[in-house]
C-alpha positions in Angstrom: 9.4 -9.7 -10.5 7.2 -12.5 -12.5 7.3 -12.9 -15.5 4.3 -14.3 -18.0 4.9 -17.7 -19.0 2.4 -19.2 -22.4 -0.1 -19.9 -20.3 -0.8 -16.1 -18.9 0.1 -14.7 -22.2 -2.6 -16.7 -23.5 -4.9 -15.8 -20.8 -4.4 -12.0 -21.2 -4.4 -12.2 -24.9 -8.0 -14.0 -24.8 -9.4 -11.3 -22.3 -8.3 -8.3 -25.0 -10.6 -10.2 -27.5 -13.0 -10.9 -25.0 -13.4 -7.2 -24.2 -13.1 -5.9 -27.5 -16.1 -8.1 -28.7 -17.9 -6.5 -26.4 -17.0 -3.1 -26.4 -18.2 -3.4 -30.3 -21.5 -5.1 -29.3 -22.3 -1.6 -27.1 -21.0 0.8 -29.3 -23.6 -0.8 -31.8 -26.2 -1.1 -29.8 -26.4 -4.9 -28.6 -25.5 -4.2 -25.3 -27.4 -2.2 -22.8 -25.7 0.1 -20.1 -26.3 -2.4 -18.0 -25.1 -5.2 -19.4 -21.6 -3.7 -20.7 -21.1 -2.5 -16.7 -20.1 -5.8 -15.2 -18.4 -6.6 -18.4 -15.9 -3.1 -18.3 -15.9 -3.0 -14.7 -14.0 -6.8 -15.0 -11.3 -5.0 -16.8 -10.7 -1.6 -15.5 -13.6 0.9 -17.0 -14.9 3.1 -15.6 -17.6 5.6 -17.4 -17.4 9.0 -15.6 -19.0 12.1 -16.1 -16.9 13.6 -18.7 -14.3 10.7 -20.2 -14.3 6.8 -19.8 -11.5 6.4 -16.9 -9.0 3.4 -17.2 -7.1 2.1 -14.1 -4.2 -0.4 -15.1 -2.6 -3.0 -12.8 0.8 -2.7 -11.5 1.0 -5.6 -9.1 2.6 -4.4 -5.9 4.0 -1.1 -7.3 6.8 -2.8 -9.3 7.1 -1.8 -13.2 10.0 -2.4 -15.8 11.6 0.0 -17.5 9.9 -1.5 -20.9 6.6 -1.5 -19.1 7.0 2.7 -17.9 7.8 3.4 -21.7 5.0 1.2 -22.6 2.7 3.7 -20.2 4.3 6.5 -21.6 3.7 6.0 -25.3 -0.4 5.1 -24.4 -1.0 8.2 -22.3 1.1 10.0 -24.9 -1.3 8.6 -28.1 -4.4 7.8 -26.4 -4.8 10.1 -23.6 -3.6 13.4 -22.7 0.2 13.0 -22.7 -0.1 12.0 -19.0 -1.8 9.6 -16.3 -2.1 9.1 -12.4 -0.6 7.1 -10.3 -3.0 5.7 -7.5 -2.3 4.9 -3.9 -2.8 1.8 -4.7 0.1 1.4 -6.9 -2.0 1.4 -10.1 -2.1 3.6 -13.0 -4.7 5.9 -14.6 -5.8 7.1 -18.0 -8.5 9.5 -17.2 -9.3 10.5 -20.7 -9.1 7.6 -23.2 -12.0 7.3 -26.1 -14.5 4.1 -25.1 -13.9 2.9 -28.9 -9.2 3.0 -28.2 -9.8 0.9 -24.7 -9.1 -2.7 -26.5 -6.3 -1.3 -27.8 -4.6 0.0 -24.9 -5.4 -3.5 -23.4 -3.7 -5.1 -26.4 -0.7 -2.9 -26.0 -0.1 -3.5 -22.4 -0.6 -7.3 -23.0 2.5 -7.3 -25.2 4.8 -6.1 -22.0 2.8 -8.5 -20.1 0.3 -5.7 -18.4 -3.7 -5.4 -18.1 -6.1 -3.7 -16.2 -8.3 -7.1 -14.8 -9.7 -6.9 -11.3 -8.7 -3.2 -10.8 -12.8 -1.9 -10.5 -15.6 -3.3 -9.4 -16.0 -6.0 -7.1 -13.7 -7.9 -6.7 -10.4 -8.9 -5.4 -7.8 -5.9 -6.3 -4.3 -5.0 -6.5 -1.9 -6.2 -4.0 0.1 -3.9 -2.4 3.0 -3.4 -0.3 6.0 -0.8 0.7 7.5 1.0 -2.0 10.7 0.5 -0.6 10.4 -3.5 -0.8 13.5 -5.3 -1.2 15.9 -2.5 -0.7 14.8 -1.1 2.8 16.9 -1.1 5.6 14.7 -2.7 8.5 13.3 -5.2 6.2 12.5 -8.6 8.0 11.4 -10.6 4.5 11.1 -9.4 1.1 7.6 -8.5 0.7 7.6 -8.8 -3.0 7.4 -12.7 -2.9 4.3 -12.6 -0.4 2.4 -10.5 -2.5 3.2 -12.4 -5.8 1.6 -15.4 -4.2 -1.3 -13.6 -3.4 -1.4 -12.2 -6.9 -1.1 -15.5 -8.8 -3.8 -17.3 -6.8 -6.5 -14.1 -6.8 -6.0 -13.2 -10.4 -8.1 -14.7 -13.0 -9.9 -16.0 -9.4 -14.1 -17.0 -10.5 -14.9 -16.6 -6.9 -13.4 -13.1 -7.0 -14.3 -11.3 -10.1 -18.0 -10.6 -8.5 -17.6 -10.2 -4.0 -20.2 -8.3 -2.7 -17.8 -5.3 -2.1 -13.7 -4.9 -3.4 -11.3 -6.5 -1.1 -7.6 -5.1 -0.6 -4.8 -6.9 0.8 -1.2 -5.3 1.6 1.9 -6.6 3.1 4.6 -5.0 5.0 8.0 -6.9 5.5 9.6 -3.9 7.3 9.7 -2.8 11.0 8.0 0.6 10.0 4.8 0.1 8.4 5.2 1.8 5.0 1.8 -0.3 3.5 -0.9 1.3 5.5 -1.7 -2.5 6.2 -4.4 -1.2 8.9 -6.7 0.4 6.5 -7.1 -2.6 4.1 -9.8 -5.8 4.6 -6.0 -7.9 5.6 -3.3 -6.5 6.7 -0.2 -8.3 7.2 2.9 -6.7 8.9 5.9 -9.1 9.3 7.7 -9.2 13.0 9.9 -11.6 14.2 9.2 -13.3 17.5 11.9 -13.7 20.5 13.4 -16.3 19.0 14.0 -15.0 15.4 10.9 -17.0 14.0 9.6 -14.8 10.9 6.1 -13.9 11.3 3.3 -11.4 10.5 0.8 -9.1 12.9 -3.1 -9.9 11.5 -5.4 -7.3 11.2 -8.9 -7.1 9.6 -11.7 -5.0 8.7 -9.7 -2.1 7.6 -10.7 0.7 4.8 -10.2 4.3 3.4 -13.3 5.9 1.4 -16.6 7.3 2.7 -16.4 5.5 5.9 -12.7 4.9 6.8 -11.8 2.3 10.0 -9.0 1.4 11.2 -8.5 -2.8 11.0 -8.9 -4.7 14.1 -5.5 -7.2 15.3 -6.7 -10.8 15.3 -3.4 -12.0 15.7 -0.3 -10.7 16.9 1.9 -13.0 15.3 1.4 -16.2 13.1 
């Protein structure tokens, strides 16, 4: 899996500040309800009916044992002793205190973990089979497709404000364990008659209030 060189550490590190300034100037008053929504949706916050709701990257379902412990110990002091993992391969802290969320941030940024782009609108988690790397009727690794996606869409201007969320998965395996028709790309690796590596396009799919099934464009590029 990747690991952070200086330069995302840096990045990360800046966006804890970032947040925490702001999360001050509400709590005080400076900033209206309005103006700290874009700012927490950026990084993971949701305000919900009865608790503040934290979703936490996991790119593409893939955690180190460091990084579990790490989740551990916060749901274990900040929350409730547990958390949720999503279907998108995330995790959730559904009852954190507003005034503790910098400092979960700051505590997953020293395994090299953050919660930006995982609410709101904007480009979100990549994800792909659980069984990546290890399954059986794998055609390619999926892992290295989705990194690429993750590296170029994190930290993305163009993507941190899309007029909806936008979900990507990958499937390098003959069954499709991704789900890769109900996302906005779906991209399910085949390999043509003459062993060429390729993936099945399709587009338009979703889950939620209106779910559709995504539409092939191409059967194999």
């Amino acid at each position: 899996m990747y690991r952070y060189d200086q330069i995302d550490q840096r990045l990360v590190d800046e966006r804890v500040r970032q947040f925490r300034g702001q999360t001050e100037r509400f709590l005080s008053g400076e900033l209206s309800e309005d103006e700290f929504r874009a700012l927490r949706l950026r990084n993971g916050l949701y305000i919900q009916r009865y608790a503040p709701m934290l979703r936490i990257a996991i790119p593409y379902g893939l955690l180190t044992t460091r990084q579990l412990r790490k989740l551990a110990r916060i749901a274990r002091k900040y929350d409730r002793g547990y958390g949720h993992f999503s279907t998108r391969q995330n995790f959730q802290l559904n009852w954190p205190k507003l005034e503790q969320v910098p400092d979960i941030l700051a505590e997953l940024a020293t395994v090299q973990m953050h919660a930006i782009q995982t609410s709101g609108n904007s480009f979100r988690n990549i994800t792909t089979d659980h069984f990546a790397g290890v399954a059986r009727d794998e055609h390619v690794d999926s892992f290295v497709w989705c990194e690429l996606i993750r590296q170029w869409s994190t930290f993305h201007p163009e993507f941190s404000y899309l007029p909806r969320k936008f979900k990507i998965a990958f499937n390098g395996a003959s069954a499709d364990r991704a789900a890769v028709a109900v996302h906005d790309i779906g991209l399910h690796a085949a390999r043509d008659e003459q062993g060429e590596l390729g993936f099945r396009v399709l587009v338009g799919g979703g889950l939620g209030r209106t779910p559709i099934i995504g539409v092939v464009i191409r059967e194999f590029l």
